[in-house]
C-alpha positions as CSV (number, residue, x, y, z in Angstrom):
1,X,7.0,-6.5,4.2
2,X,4.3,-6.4,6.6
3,X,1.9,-8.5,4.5
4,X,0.8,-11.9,5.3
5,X,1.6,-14.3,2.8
6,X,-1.8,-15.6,1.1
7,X,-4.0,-19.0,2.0
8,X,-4.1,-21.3,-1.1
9,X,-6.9,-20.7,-3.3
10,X,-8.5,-24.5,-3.9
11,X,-11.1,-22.9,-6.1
12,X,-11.6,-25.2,-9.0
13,X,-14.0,-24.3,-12.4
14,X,-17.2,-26.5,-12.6
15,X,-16.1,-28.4,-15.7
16,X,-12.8,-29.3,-12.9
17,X,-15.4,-30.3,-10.4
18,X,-17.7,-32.4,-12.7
19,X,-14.2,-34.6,-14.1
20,X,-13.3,-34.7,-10.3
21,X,-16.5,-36.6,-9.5
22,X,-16.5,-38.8,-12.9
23,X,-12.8,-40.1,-12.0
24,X,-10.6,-40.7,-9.0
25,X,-7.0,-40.7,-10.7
26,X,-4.0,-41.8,-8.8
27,X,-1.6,-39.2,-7.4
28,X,0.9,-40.4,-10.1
29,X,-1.2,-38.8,-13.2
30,X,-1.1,-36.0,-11.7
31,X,0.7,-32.8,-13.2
32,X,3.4,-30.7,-11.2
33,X,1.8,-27.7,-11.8
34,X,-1.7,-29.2,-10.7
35,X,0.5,-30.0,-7.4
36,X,1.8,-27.1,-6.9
37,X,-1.3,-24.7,-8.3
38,X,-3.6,-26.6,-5.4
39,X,-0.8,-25.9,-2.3
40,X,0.1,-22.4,-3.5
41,X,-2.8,-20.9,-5.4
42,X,-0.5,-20.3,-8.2
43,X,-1.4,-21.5,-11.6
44,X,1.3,-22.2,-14.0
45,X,-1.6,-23.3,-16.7
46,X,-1.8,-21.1,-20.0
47,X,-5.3,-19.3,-19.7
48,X,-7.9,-19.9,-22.3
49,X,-7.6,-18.1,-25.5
50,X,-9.8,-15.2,-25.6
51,X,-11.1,-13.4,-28.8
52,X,-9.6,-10.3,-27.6
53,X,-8.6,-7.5,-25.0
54,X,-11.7,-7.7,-22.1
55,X,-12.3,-4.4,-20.5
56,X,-13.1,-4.3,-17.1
57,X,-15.2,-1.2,-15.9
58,X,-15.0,-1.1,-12.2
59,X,-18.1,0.9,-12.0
60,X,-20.7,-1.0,-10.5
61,X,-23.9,-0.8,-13.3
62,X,-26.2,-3.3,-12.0
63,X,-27.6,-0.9,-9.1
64,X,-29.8,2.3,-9.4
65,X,-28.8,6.5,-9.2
66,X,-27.3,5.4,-5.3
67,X,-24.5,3.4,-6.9
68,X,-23.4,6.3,-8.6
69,X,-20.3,8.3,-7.4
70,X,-21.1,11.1,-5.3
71,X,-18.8,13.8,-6.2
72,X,-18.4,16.4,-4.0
73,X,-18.9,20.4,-4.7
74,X,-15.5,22.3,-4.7
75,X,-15.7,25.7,-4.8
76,X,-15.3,28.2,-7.7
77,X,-11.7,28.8,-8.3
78,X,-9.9,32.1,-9.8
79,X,-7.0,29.5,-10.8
80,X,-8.2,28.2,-14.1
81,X,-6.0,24.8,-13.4
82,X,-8.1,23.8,-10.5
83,X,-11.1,25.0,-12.0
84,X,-10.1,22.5,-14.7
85,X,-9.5,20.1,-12.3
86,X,-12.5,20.7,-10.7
87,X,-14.4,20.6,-13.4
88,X,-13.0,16.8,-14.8
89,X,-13.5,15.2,-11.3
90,X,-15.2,12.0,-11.9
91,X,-14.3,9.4,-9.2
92,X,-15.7,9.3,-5.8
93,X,-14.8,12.1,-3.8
94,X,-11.8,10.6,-2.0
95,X,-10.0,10.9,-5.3
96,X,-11.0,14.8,-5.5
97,X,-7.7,15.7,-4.1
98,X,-5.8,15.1,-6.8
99,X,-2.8,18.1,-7.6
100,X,-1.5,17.3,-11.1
101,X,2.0,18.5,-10.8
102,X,2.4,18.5,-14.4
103,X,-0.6,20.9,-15.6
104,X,0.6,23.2,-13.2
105,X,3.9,23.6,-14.2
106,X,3.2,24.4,-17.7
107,X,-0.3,26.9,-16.0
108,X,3.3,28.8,-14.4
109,X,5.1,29.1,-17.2
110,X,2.8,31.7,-18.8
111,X,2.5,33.2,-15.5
112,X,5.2,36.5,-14.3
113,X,6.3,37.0,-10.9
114,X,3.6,39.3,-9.2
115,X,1.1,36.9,-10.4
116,X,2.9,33.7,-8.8
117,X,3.4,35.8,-5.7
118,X,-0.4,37.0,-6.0
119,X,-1.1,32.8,-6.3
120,X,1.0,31.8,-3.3
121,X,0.0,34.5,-0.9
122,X,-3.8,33.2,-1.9
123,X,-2.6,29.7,-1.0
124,X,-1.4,30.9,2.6
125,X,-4.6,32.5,3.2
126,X,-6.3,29.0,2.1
127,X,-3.9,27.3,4.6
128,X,-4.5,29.1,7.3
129,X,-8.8,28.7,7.0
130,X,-7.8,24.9,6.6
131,X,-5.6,25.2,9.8
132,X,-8.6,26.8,11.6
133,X,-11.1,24.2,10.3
134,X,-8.7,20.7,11.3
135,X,-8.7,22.7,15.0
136,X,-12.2,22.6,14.8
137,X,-12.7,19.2,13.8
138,X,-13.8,20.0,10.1
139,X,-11.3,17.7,8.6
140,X,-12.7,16.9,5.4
141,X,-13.1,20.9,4.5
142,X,-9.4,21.4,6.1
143,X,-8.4,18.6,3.4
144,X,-10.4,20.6,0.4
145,X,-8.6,23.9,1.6
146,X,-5.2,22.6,1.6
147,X,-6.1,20.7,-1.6
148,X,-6.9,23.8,-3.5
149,X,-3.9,26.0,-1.8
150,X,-1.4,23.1,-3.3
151,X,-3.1,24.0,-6.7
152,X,-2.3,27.5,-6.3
153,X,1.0,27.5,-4.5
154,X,4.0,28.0,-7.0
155,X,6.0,24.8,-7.8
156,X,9.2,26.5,-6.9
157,X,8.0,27.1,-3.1
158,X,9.0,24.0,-1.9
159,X,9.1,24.5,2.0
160,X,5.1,26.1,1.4
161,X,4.4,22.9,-0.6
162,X,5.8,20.6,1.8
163,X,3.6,22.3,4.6
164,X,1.1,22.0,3.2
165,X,1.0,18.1,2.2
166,X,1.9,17.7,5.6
167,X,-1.1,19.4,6.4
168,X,-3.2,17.3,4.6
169,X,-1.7,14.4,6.0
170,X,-2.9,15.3,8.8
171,X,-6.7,15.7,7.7
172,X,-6.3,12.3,6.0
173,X,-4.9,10.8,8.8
174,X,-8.3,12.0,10.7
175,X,-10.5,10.7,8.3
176,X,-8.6,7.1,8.3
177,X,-7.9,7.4,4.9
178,X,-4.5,6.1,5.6
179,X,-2.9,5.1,2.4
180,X,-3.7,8.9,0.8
181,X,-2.0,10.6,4.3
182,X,0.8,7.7,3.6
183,X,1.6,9.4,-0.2
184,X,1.0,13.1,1.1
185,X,3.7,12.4,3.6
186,X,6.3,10.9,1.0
187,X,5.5,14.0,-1.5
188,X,6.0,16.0,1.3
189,X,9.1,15.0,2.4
190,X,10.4,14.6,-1.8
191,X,10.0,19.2,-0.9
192,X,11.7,18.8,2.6
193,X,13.8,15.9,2.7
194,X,14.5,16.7,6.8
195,X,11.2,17.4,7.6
196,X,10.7,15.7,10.6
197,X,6.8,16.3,11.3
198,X,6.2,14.3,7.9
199,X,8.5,12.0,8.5
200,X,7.3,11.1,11.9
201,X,3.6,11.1,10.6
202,X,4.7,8.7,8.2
203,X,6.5,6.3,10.2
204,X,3.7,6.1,12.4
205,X,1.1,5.6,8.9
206,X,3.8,2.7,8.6
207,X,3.4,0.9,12.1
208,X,-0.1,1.1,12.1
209,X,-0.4,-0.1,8.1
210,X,1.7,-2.9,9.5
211,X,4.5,-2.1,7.5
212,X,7.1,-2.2,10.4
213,X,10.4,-2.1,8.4
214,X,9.7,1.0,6.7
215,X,8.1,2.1,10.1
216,X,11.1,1.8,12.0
217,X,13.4,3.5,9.2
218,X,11.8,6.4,8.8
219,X,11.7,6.5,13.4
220,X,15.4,5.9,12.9
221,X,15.7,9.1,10.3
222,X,13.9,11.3,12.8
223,X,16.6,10.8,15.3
224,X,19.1,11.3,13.3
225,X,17.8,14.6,12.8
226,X,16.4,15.1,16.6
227,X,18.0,12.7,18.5
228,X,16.2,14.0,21.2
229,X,12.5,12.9,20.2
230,X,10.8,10.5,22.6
231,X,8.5,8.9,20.2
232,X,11.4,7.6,17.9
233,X,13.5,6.4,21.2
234,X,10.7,4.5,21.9
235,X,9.2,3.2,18.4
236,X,13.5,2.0,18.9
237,X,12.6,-0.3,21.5
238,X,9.1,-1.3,20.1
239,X,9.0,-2.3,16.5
240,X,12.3,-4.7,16.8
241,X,10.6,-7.5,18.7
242,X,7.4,-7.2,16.6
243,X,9.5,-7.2,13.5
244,X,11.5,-10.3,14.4
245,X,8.1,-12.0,16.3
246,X,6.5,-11.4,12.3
247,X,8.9,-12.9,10.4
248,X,9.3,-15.6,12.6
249,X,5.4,-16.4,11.9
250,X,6.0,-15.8,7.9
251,X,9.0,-18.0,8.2
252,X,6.4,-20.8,10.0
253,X,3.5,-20.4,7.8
254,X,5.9,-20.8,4.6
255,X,7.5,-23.8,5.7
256,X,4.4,-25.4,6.4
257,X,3.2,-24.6,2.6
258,X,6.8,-25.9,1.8
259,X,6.0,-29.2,3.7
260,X,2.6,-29.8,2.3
261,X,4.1,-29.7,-1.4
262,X,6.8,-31.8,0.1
263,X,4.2,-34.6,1.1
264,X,2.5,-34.5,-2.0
265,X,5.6,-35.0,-4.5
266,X,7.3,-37.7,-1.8
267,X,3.7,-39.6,-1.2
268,X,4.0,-41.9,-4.7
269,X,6.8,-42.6,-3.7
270,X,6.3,-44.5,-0.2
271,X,7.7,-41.1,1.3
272,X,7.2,-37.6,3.4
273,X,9.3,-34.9,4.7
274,X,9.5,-36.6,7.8
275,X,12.1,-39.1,6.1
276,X,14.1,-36.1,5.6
277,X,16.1,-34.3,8.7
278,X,16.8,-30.9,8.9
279,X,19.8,-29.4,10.8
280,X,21.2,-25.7,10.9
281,X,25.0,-25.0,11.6
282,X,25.1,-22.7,14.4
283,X,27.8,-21.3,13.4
284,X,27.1,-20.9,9.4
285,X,23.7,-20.7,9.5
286,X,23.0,-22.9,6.5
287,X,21.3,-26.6,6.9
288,X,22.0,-29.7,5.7
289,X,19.5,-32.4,5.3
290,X,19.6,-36.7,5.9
291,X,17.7,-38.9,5.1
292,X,16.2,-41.2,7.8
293,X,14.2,-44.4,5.9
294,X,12.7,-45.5,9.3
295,X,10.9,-42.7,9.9
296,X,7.1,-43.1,10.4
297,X,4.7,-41.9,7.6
């Protein structure tokens, strides 16, 4: 709810340009939808039929070996699902954190007990190196750590799991990769519903993502559950006014779209919005609308 609604896009295609310059139409051949697509940047217009499907690779081809991806190294694994992983990493290395939940389920089925014990005491031991390296300031190889100990931690240890995207939250956070620590913390707290340190991680993603509704939710969650916690009294206090103060500035910059498409339809006609008075019922809230004839153009 925090974005900013989007300026209209007046692009036009160069055949649209040339038949600009050849002829100055009046306002009343106009379409609606040409109207409306110049105010709003939306185009109602059918695109062009195409001969087929056009795939878009977003890899950038036109530049040398530097435009390539540059994966990182991960270590050598004993766990054959992140070696796998590992091993089929092919985006840029902010996407080499990936933990596919679903391959590792069906690694654990074939695995018994001592060896999902022998899996999540290795996972502790990776934690705690990544906990040692984030203290130091090595946040990208605390990240990796805590990456790989999700990969080896057992499904089924959900407070361990939760930790430990928490954890990595944390790295992310560090490394201002902001939307990544925004998802750890939600799949953390999907492990630990109550777990206050992700949840006050994330509201605090929110706020500074500019997303001050969910911001002030999740601040409202942590003191339910600590009630006591002077960030969340005072994130209370904060986000309301800047809430209200952005909506207020949506609500302007939409009613002045509203009033340019307004202008346009009523200008054939010898009219504008200013021949049209707005008043809201204090009391109901709702507006009703005259019309004034005199009023100047």
């Amino acid at each position: 709810m925090g974005d900013k609604v989007p300026a209209p896009d007046t692009s036009k295609s160069d055949d649209e340009q040339f038949e600009d310059a050849q002829s100055k139409e009046d306002f009343n051949e106009r379409t609606i939808d040409e109207v409306i697509e110049k105010v709003t940047g939306l185009s109602t217009r059918k695109p062009p039929d195409t001969d087929g499907d056009e795939f878009v690779d977003c890899v950038n081809h036109s530049g040398g070996d530097d435009t390539k991806a540059d994966v990182k190294h991960m270590p050598q694994t004993d766990d054959p699902v992140a070696q796998q992983e590992r091993d089929s990493v092919v985006e840029p290395f902010e996407d080499d954190d990936l933990v596919d939940e679903d391959s590792q389920r069906d690694y654990e089925c074939g695995l018994t007990e001592e060896e999902k014990e022998a899996n999540k005491t290795k996972a502790d031991e990776l934690k705690q190196q990544g906990n040692e390296l984030f203290k130091q300031g090595e946040h990208l190889q605390s990240l990796d750590l805590y990456t790989q100990a999700l990969r080896l931690c057992p499904l089924d240890c959900k407070e361990a799991r939760a930790i430990l995207y928490a954890n990595r939250a944390a790295a992310k956070t560090k490394l201002d990769r902001k939307k990544s620590a925004l998802d750890d913390c939600t799949k953390a707290l999907e492990y630990n519903p109550n777990y206050v340190k992700a949840l006050l991680r994330r509201a605090i993603l929110y706020e500074e993502t500019d997303k001050l509704d969910e911001s002030l939710e999740d601040f409202r969650k942590v003191l339910e559950l600590e009630p006591g916690n002077s960030e969340a009294r005072a994130a209370q206090t904060r986000l309301p006014p800047k809430i209200s103060e952005r909506n207020d500035r949506l609500k302007e910059e939409m009613m002045g779209k509203l009033k340019d498409l307004g202008n346009m339809i009523l200008r054939p006609f010898g009219l504008s919005t200013q021949n049209f008075e707005m008043k809201q019922d204090p009391q109901t809230g709702s507006y009703s609308i005259n019309f004034n004839q005199g009023a100047k153009q």
